[in-house]
C-alpha positions in Angstrom: 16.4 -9.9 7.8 20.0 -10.4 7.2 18.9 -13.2 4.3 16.5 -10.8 2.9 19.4 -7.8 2.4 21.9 -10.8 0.9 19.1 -11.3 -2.1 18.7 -8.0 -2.3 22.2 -7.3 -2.8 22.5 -10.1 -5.1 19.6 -8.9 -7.5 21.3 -5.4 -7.8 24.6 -6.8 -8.5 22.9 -9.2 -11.6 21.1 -6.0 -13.6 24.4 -4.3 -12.9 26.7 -7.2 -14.6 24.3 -8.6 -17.2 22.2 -5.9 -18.2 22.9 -3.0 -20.6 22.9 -0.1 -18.0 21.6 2.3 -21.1 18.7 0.7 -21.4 18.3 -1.0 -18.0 18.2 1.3 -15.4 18.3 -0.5 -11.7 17.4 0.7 -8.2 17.6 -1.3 -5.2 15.7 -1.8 -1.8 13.1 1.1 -2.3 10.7 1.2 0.6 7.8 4.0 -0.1 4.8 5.8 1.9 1.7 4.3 -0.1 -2.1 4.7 0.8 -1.8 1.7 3.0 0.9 1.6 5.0 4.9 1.4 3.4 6.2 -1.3 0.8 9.5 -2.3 0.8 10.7 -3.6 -2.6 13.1 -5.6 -3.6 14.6 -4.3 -6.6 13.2 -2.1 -10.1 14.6 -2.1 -13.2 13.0 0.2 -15.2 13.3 0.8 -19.2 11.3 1.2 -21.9 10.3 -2.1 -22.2 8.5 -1.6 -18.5 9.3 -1.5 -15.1 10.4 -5.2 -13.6 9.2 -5.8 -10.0 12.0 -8.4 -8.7 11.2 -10.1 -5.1 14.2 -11.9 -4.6 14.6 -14.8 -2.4 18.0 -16.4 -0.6 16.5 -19.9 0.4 18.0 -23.2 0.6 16.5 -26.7 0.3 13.3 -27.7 -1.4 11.1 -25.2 -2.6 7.1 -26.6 -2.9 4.4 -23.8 -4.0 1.6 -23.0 -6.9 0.6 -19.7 -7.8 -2.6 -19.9 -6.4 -1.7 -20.8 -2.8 -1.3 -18.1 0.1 2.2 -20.0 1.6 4.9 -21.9 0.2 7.1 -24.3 1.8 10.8 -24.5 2.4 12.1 -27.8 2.7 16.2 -28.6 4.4 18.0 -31.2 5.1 17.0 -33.4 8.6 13.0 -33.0 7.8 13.0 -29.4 8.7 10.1 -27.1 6.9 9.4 -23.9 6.6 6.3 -21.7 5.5 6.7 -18.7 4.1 4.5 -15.9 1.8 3.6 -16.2 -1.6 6.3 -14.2 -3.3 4.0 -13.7 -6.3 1.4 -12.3 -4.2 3.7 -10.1 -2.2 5.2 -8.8 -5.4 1.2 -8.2 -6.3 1.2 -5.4 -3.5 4.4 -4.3 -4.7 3.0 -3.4 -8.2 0.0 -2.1 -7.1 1.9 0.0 -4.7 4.1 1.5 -7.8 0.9 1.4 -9.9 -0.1 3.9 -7.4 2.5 6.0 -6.6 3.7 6.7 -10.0 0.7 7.1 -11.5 1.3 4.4 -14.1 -1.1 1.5 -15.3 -0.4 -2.3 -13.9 0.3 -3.1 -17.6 3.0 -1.1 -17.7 4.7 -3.6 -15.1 6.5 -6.7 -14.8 6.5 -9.5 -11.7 9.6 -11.6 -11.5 10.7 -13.1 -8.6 14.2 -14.5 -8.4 15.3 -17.6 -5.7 19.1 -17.6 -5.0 21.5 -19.9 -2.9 21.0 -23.4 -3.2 17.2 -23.9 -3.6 15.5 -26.4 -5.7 11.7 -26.3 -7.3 10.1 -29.2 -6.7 6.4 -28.2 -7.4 6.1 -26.2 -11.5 6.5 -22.7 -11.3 5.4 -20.0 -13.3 7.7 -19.0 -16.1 8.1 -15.2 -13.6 9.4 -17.8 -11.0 13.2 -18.5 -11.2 16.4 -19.9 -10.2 18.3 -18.9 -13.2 17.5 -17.4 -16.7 16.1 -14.4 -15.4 18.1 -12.4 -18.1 16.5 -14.2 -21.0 13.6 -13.6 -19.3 13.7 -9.6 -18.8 14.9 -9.9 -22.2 12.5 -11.6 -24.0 10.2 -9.2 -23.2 10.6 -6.3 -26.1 7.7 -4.4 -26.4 8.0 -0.8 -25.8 6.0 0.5 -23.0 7.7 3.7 -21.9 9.2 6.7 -23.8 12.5 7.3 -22.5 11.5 10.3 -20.9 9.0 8.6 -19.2 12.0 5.8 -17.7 13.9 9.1 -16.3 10.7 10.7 -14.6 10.2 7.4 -13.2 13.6 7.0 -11.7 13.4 10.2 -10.9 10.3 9.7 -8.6 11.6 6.6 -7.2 14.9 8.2 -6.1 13.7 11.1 -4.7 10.5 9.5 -2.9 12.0 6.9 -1.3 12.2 6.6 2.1 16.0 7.1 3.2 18.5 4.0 2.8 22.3 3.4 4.5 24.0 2.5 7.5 22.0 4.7 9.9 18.7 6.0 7.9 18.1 2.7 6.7 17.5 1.1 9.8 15.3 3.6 10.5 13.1 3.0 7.3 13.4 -0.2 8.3 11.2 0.2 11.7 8.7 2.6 10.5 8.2 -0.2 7.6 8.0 -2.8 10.6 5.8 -0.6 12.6 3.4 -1.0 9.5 3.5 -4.4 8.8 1.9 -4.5 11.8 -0.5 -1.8 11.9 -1.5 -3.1 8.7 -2.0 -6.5 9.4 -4.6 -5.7 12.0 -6.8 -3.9 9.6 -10.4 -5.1 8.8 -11.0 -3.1 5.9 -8.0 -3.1 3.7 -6.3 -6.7 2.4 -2.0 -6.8 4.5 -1.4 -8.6 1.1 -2.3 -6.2 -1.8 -3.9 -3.0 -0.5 -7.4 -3.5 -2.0 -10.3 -3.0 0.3 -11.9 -6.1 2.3 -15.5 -6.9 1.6 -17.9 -8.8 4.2 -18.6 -12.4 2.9 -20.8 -15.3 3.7 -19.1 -19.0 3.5 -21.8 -21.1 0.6 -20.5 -24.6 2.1 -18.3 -26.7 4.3 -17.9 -26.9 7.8 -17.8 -22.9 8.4 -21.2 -22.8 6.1 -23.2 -19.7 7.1 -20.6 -17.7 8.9 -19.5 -14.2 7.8 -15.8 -13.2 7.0 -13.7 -10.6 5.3 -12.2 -11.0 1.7 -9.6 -9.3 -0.2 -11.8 -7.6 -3.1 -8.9 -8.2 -5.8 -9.9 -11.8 -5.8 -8.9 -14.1 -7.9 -5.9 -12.2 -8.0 -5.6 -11.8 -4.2 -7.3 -14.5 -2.3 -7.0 -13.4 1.2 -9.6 -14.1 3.7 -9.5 -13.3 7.1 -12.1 -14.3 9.8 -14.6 -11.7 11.8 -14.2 -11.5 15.3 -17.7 -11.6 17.1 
């Protein structure tokens, strides 16, 4: 958790030093009350060029992953490896959460996630995948997708619909978010990953041919699957 709040941290302070405050505006760590279950977030930067979803990451080592696979792997020094989440499909939720609660379209949004300390790609990432040049990147993007009074009612909802941050508060947020990880995680009709609703399938081939399970219905954008319990 501690890792998690140090990336955190470090995306805020980057929109704050090489970004035009005027035109990007930043919150960080916003954890909101969504359909299903809370989503903690990173860090927005909204402006009228869209809202950028960042998922940052403070990894070291090797970093091995494609967009298309559930887990990634974190490689260190002594043979030591590590799986963790998909960022790309964990900032998916995070979008469809916003999508949701601010009553904007998905276009409207951008997924970036950002890897600090000292990580290294060893597997091609997507261009939204980065260890550096995420400014040219939030950048490069220039068409106009909001009317500035649509960035401040947006901020607006953000600040005031968040779930409580600081010292005390936030740690609070923190375990009701924890709490629904886990409720959430147990469900067998809505996808943990993005939200969408779970649909009964039957596997066509291999060794599991014939047997039923559930799958995320975003799919091919979501590919979770998750086995029925008889």
């Amino acid at each position: 958790m501690f890792k998690g709040m140090v990336g955190e941290a470090m995306g805020g302070l980057a929109a704050k030093l090489f970004l035009d405050d005027r035109a990007y505006r930043s919150i960080n760590n916003i954890t909101l009350t969504t359909s299903n279950g809370t989503v903690q977030i990173d860090h927005v930067i909204v402006s009228r060029f869209g809202v950028f979803v960042i998922e940052a990451k403070n990894y070291q080592g090797w970093i091995f992953g494609s967009e298309k696979q559930a887990e990634w792997t974190q490689a260190l020094r002594g043979g030591r490896k590590f799986k963790f989440q998909n960022p790309l499909r964990q900032n998916y939720r995070h979008i469809k959460a916003l999508s949701e609660f601010l009553r904007l379209p998905e276009e409207k949004f951008h997924s970036l996630v950002m890897f600090w300390g000292e990580s290294e790609f060893k597997t091609p990432m997507p261009e939204n995948v980065m260890s550096k040049g995420y400014v040219t990147y939030i950048k490069g993007k220039t068409k106009i997708l909001l009317a500035e009074s649509e960035v401040e009612q947006i901020l607006e909802a953000l600040q005031t619909g968040r779930l409580p941050t600081g010292l005390i508060k936030g740690w609070e947020t923190r375990r009701v978010h924890l709490d629904s990880l886990q409720e959430r995680h147990g469900s067998t009709t809505h996808c943990p990953k993005c939200g969408s609703e779970l649909k009964e399938q039957v596997a066509k081939r291999g060794e599991r041919a014939g047997q039923k399970f559930l799958a995320c219905s975003a799919f091919p954008k979501c590919r979770f699957t998750k086995d029925m319990v008889n």
